[in-house]
Backbone as JSON Lines, residues from 0, in Angstrom:
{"i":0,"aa":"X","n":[-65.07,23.54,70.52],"ca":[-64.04,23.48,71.54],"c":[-63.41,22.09,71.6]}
{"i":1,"aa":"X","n":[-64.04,21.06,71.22],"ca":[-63.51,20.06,71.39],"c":[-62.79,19.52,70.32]}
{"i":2,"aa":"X","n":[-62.6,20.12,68.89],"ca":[-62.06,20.27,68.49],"c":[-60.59,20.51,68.44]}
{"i":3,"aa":"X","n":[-60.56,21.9,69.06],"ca":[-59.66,22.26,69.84],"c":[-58.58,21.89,70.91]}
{"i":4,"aa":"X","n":[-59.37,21.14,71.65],"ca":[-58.57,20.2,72.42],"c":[-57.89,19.12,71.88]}
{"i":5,"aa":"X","n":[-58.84,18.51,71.09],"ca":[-58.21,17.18,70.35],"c":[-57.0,17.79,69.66]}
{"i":6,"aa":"X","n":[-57.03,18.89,68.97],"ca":[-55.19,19.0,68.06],"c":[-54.79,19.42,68.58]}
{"i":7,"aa":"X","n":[-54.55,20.35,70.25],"ca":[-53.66,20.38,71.06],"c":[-53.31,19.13,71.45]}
{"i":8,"aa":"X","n":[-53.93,18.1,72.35],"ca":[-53.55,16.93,72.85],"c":[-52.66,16.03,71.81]}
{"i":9,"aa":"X","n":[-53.1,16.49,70.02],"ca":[-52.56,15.55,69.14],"c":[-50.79,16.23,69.24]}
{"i":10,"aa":"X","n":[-50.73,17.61,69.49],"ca":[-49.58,18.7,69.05],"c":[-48.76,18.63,70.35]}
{"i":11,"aa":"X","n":[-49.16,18.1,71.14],"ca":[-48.31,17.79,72.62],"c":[-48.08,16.63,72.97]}
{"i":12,"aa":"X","n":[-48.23,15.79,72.0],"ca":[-47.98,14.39,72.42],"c":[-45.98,14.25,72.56]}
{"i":13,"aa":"X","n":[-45.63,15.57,71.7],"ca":[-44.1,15.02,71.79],"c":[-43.63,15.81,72.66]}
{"i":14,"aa":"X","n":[-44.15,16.39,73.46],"ca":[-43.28,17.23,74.69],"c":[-43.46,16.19,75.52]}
{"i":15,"aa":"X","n":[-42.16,15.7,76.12],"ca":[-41.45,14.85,77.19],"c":[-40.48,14.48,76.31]}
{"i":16,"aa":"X","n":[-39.99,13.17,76.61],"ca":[-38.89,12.51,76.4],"c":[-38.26,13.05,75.23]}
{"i":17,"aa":"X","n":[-38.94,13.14,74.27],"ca":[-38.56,13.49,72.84],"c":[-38.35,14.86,72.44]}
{"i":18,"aa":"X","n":[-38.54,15.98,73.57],"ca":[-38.24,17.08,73.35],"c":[-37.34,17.56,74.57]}
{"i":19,"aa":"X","n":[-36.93,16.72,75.22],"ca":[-35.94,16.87,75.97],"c":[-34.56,16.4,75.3]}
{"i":20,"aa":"X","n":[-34.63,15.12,75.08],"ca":[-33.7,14.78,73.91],"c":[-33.53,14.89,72.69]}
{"i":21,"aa":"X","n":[-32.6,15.34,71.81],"ca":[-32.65,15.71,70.67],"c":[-31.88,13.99,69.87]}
{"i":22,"aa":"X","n":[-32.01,14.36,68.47],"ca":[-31.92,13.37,67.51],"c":[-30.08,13.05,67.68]}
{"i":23,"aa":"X","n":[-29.8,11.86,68.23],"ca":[-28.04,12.04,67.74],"c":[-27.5,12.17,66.5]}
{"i":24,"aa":"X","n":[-26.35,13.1,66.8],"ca":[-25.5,13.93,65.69],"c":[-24.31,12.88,65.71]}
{"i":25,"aa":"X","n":[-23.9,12.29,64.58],"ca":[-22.24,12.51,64.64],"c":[-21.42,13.29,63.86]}
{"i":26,"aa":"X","n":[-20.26,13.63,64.44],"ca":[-19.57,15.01,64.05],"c":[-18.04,13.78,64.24]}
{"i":27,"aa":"X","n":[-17.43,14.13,63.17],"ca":[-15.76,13.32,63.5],"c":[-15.54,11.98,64.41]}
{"i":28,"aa":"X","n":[-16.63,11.11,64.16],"ca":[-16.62,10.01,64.7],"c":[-16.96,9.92,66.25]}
{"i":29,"aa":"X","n":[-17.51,11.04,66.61],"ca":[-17.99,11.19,68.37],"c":[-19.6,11.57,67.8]}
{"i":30,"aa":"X","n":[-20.53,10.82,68.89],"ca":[-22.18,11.12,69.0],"c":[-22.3,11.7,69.59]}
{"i":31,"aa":"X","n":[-23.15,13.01,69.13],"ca":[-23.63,13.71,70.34],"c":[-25.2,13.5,70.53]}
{"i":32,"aa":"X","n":[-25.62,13.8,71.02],"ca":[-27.19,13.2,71.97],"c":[-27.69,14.84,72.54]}
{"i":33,"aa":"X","n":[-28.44,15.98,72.22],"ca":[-28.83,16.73,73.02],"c":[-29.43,16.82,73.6]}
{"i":34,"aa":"X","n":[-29.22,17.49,74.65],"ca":[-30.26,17.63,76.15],"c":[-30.68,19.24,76.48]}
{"i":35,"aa":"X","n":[-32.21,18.79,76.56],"ca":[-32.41,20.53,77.03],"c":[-33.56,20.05,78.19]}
{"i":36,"aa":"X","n":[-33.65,21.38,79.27],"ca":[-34.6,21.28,79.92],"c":[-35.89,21.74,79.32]}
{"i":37,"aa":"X","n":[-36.56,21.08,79.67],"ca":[-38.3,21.3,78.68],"c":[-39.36,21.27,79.3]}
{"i":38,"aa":"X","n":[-40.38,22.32,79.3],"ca":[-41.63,22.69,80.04],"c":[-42.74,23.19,79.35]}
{"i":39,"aa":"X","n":[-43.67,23.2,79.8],"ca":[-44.7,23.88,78.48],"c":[-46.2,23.9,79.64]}
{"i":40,"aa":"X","n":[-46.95,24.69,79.52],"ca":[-48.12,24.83,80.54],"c":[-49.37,25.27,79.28]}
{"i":41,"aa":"X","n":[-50.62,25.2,79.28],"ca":[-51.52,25.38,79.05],"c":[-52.78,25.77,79.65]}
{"i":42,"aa":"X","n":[-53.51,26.5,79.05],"ca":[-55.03,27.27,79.89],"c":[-56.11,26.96,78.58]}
{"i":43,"aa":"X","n":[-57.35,27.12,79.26],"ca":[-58.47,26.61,78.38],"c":[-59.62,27.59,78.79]}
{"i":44,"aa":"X","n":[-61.02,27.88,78.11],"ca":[-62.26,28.17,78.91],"c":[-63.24,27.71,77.67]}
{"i":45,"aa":"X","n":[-64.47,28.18,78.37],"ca":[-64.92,27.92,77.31],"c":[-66.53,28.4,77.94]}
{"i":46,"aa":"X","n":[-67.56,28.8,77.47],"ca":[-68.91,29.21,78.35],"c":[-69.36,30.53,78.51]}
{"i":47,"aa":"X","n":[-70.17,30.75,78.93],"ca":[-70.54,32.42,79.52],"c":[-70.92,32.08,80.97]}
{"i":48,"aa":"X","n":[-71.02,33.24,82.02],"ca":[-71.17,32.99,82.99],"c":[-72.8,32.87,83.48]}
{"i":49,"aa":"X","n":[-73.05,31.72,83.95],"ca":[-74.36,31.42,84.1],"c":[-74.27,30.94,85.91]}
{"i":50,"aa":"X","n":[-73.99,31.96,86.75],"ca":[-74.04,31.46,88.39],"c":[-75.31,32.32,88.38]}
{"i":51,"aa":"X","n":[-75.75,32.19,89.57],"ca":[-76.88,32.85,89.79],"c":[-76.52,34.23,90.34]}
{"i":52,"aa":"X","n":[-77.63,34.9,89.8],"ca":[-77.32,36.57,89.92],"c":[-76.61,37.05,88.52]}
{"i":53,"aa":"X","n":[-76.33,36.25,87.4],"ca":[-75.77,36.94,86.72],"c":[-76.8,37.25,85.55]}
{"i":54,"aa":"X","n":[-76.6,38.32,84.8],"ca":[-77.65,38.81,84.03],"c":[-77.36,38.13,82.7]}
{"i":55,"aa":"X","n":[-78.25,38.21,82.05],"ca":[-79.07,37.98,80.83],"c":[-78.8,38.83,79.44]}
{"i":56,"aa":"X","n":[-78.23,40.28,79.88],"ca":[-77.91,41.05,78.9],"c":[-77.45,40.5,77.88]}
{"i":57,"aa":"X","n":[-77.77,41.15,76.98],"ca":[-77.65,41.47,75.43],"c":[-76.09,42.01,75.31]}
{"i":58,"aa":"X","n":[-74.83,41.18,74.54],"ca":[-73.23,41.13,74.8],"c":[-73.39,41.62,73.11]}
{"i":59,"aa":"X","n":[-71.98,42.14,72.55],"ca":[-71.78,42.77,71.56],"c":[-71.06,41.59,70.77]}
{"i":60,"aa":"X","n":[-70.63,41.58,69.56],"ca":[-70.13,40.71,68.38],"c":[-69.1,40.09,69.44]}
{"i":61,"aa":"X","n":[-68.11,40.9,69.57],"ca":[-66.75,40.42,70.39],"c":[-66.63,39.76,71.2]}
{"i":62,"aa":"X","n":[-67.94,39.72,72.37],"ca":[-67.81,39.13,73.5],"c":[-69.17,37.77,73.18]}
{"i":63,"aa":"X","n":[-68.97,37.25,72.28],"ca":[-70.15,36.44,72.1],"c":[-69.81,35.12,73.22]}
{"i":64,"aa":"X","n":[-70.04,35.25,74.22],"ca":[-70.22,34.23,75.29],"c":[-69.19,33.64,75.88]}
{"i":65,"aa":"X","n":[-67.72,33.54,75.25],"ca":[-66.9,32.62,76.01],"c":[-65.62,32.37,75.05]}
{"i":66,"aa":"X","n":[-64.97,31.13,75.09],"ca":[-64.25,30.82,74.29],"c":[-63.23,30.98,74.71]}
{"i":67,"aa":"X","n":[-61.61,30.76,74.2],"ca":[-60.23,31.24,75.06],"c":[-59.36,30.17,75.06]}
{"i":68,"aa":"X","n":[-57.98,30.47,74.83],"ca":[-57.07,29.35,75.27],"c":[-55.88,29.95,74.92]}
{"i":69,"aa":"X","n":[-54.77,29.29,76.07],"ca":[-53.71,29.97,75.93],"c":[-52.75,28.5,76.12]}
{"i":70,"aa":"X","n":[-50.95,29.03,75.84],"ca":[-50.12,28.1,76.05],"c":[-48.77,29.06,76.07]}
{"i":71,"aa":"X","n":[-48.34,27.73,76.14],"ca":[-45.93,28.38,75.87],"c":[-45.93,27.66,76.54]}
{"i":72,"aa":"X","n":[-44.35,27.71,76.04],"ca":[-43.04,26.06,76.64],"c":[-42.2,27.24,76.68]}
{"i":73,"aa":"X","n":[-40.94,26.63,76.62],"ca":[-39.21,27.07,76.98],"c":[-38.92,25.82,76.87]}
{"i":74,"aa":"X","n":[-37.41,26.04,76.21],"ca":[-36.77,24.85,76.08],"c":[-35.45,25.48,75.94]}
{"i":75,"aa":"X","n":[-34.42,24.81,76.99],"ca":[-33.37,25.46,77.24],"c":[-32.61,24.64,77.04]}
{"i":76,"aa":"X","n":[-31.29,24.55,76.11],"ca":[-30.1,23.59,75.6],"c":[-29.37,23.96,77.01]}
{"i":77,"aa":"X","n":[-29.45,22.22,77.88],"ca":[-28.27,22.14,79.05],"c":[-26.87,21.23,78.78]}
{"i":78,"aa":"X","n":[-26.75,20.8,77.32],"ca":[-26.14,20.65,77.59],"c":[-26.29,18.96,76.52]}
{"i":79,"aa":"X","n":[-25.16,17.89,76.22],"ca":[-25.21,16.84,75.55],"c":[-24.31,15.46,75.73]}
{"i":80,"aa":"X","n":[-24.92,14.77,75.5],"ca":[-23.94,13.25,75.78],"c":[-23.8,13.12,74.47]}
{"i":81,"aa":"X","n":[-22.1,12.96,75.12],"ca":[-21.05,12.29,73.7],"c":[-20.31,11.45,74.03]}
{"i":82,"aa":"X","n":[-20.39,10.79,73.18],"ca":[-19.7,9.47,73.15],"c":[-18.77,9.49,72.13]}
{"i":83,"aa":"X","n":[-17.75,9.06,72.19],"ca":[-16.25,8.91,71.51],"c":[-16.46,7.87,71.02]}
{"i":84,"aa":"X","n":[-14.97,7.64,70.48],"ca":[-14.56,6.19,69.38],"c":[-14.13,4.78,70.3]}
{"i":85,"aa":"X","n":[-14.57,4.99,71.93],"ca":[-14.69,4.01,72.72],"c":[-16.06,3.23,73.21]}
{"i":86,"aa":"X","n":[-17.13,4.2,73.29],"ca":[-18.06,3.57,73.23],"c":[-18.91,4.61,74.36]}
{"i":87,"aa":"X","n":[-17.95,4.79,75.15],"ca":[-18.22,5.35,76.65],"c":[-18.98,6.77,76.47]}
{"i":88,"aa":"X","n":[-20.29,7.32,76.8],"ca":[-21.03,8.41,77.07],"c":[-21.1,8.85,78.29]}
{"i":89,"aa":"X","n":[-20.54,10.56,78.09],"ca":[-20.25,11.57,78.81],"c":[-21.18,12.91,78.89]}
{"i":90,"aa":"X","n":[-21.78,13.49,80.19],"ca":[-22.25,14.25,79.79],"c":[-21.62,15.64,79.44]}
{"i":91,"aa":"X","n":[-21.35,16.65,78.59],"ca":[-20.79,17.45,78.74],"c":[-21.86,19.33,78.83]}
{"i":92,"aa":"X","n":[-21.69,19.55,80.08],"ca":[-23.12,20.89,80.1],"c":[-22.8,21.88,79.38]}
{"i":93,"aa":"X","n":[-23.78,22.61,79.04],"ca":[-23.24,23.84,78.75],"c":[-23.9,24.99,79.44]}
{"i":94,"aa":"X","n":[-22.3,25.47,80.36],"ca":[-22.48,25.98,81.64],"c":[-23.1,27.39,81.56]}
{"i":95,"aa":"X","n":[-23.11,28.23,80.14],"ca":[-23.91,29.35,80.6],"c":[-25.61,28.84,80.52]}
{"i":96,"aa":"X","n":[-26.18,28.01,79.56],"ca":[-27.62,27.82,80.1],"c":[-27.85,27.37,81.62]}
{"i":97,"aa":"X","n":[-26.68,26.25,81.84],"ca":[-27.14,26.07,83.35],"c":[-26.69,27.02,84.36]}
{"i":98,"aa":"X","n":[-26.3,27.78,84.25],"ca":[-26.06,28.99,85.17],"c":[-27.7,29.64,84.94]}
{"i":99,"aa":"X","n":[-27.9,29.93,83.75],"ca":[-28.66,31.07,83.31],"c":[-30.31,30.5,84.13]}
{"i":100,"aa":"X","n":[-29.98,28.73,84.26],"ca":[-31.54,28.3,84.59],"c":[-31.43,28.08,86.04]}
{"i":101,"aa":"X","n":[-30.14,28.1,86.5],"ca":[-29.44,28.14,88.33],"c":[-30.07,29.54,88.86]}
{"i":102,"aa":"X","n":[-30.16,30.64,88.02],"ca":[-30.16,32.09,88.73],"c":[-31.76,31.49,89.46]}
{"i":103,"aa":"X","n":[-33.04,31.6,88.96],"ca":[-34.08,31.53,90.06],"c":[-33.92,30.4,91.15]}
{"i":104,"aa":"X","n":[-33.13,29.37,90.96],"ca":[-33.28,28.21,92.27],"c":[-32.1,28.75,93.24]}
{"i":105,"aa":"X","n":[-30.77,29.64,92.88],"ca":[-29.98,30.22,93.77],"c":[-30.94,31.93,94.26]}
{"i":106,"aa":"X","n":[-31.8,32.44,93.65],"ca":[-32.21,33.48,94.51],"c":[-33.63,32.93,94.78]}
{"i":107,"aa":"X","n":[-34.53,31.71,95.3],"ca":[-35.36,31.66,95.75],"c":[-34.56,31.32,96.65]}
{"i":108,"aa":"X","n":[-33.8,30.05,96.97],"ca":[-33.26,29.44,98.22],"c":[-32.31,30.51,99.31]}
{"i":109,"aa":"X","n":[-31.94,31.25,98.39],"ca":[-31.48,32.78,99.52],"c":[-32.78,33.74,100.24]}
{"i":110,"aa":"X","n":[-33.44,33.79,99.23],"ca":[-34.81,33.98,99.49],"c":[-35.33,33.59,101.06]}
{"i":111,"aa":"X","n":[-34.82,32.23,101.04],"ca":[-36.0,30.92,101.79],"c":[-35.21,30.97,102.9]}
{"i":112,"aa":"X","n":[-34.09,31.27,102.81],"ca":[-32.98,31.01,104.2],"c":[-32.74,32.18,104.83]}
{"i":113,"aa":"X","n":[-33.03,33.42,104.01],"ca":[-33.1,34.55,104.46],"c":[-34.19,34.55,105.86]}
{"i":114,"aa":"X","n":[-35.36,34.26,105.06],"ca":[-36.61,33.99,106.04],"c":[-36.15,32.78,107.23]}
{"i":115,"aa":"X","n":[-35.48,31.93,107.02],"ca":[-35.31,31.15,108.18],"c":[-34.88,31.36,109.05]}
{"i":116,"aa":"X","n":[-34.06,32.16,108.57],"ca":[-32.83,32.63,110.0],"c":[-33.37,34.16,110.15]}
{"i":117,"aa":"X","n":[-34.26,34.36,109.73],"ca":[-34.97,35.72,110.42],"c":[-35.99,35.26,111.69]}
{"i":118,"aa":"X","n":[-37.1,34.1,110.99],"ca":[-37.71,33.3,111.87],"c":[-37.32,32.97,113.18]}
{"i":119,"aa":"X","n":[-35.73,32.42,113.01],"ca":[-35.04,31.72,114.22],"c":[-34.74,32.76,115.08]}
{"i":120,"aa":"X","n":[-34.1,33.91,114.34],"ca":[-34.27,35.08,115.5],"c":[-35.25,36.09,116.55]}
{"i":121,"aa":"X","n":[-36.65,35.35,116.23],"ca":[-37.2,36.01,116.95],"c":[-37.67,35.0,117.79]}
């Protein structure tokens, strides 16, 4: 298992900065710079269950004691800074991902206000 951990920890060292930003492009004398929003979560186990009260039985090939691990990211293009033949960097979005990553923060907060002003009415 610890194995395990070590080349995840080695294989996630570049999620942040560097996977939010992409490598700059130039295209016709303008840089572009990409930007995405970037997330990634992980799960681990590892053991058999040894609390008290738990039995002793005899487990089959498959379930040999423990073991397990899970992961996933998303990485969503929002969008890139370009810079022209002046020098000056702009961000420019690209409005269907940020719509597309707007839909859960516009229906939780309707969600949340729904409940408020239900609250206030009673």
């Amino acid at each position: 298992m610890a194995d395990l951990v070590e080349t995840l920890s080695d294989a996630t060292r570049s999620i942040g900065v560097n996977a939010a930003y992409g490598a700059p492009v130039e295209i016709d004398g303008a840089t572009f710079v990409p930007v995405a929003l970037v997330w990634a979560g992980f799960g681990g186990g590892n053991g058999k269950a040894s609390s008290p009260g738990a039995t002793d039985k005899k487990i089959g090939a498959g379930d040999a004691g423990g073991e397990g691990f899970g992961g996933g990211g998303v990485s969503i293009p929002i969008g890139a800074y370009v810079s022209g033949p002046d020098g000056k960097a702009a961000f420019e979005p690209n409005l269907i991902a940020l719509l597309a990553v707007s839909i859960p923060v516009i229906c939780t907060t309707g969600w949340a206000l729904a409940r408020f002003v239900r609250a206030l009415k009673k």
